[in-house]
N, C-alpha and C positions, 0 to 999 in steps of 0.2 A: 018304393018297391023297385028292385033290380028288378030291368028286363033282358039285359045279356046275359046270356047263356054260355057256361066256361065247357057246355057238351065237346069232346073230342082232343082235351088240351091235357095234356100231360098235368105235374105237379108245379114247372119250371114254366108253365108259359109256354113249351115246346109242345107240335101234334105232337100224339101220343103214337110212338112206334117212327120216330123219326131218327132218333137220340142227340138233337140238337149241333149236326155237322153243321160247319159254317165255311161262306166260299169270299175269295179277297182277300186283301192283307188291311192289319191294322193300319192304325197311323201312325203309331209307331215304328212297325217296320218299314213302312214308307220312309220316316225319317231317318231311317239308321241305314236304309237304299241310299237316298240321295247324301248323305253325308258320307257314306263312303266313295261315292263319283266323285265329290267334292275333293277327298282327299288328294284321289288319282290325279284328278286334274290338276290338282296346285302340286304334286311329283313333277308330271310330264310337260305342262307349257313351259317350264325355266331350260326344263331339258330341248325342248323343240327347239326353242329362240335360240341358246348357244348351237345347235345342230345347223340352223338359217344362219349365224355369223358366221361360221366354221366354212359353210359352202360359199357360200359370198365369197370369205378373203379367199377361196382356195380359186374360186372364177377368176379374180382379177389378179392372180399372180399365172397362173395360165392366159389371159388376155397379154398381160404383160410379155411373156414368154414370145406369144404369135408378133407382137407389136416390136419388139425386140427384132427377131425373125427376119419380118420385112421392112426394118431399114439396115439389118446389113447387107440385104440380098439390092436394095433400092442403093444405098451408098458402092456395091460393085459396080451396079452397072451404070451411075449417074455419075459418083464420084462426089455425092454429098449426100446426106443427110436427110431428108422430108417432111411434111407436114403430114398431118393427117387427109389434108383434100388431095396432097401427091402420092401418095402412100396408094389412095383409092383410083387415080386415074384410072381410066378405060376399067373401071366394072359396072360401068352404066352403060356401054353398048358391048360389051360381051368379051372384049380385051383382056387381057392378062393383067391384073391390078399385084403388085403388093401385096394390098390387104384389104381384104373385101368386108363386107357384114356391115356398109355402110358407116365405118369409121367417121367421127367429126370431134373438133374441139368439142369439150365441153360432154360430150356422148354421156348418157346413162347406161350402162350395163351390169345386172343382175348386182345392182342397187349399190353400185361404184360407179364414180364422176372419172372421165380418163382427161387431161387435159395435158400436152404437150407446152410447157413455157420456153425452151428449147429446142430448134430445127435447125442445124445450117453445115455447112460443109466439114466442121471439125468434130461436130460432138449434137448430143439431143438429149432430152429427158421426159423423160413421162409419167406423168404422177397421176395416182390410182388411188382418190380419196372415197370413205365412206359416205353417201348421201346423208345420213344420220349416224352421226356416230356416237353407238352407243348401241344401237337398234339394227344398225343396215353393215355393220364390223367394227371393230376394235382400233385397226391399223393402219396406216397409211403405208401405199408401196410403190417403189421409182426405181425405173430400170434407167439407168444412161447409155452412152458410144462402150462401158465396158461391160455390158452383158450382164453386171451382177445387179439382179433385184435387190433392193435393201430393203427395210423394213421400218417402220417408223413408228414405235410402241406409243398409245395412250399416255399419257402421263394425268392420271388423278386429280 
C-alpha cells in the first residue's frame, strides 16, 4: 500500500501553478562558459608574452641610449671612457654622478644583463643581453665610442 500522497503536484512532478521555471545554468552551459575563457586565454597570453618582449628590448635600447649619454659627457670631462662604478661616482653622497640608478657590471634591468667588457680611454662597449632568451627578448644590443646601438638577431 502507497502511503505518499502525489496531493498538490502537477502531472510533471511540478507544484501545480508553478509552471516548472528553473534557476542556474546547466552543465553544459557551464562547459561551453569555461571553454570559451579557454579560448580567450590561449588568443591573449602569446599576445601578452610578445607585448613583455617588445618592452623589455625597447628598456634596454633606451638604458643603452642613457649609458651611451653618460660616457660621452664622462669622456669630456675626464678624457676617457668609464666603468660602470665611474660612471656612478658621487650618487651615493648626493654629487653629480654620470649615471645614476645604481649602475653595476653585470646589473639586471627590466629583465636585460648590462655588462660593459670594454672601458678605457679610446673606446667602450656595452652589451645588453636577454636574462632568458626566448622569454625575457629576442635580441642582444651594444652600443660602442660610436653611438650607434646595434642589434644582434636570434639566430634559430
Amino acid at each position: 500500500m502507497n502511503t505518499r500522497s502525489n496531493a498538490g503536484l502537477g502531472t510533471r512532478g511540478t507544484r501545480a501553478g508553478t509552471r516548472g521555471t528553473r534557476t542556474g545554468f546547466t552543465l553544459i552551459e557551464l562547459m561551453i562558459v569555461v571553454e570559451i575563457i579557454a579560448v580567450l586565454a590561449a588568443l591573449a597570453i602569446p599576445a601578452m608574452a610578445r607585448q613583455r618582449i617588445m618592452t623589455n628590448e625597447a628598456a634596454a635600447v633606451g638604458s643603452l641610449r642613457t649609458i651611451s649619454s653618460a660616457q660621452f659627457a664622462h669622456n669630456a670631462a675626464k678624457l676617457t671612457y668609464g666603468t660602470f662604478e665611474q660612471l656612478a661616482e658621487g650618487a651615493q653622497i648626493g654629487a653629480g654622478a654620470f649615471l645614476e640608478g645604481g649602475w653595476r657590471e653585470g646589473i639586471v634591468k627590466s629583465e636585460y644583463v648590462y655588462t660593459m667588457p670594454v672601458a678605457n680611454a679610446d673606446q667602450f662597449q656595452v652589451v645588453a643581453a636577454p636574462l632568458v632568451r626566448g622569454q625575457t627578448g629576442l635580441r642582444t644590443f651594444t652600443v660602442d665610442a660610436s653611438g650607434v646601438i646595434n642589434v644582434q638577431e636570434e639566430i634559430p
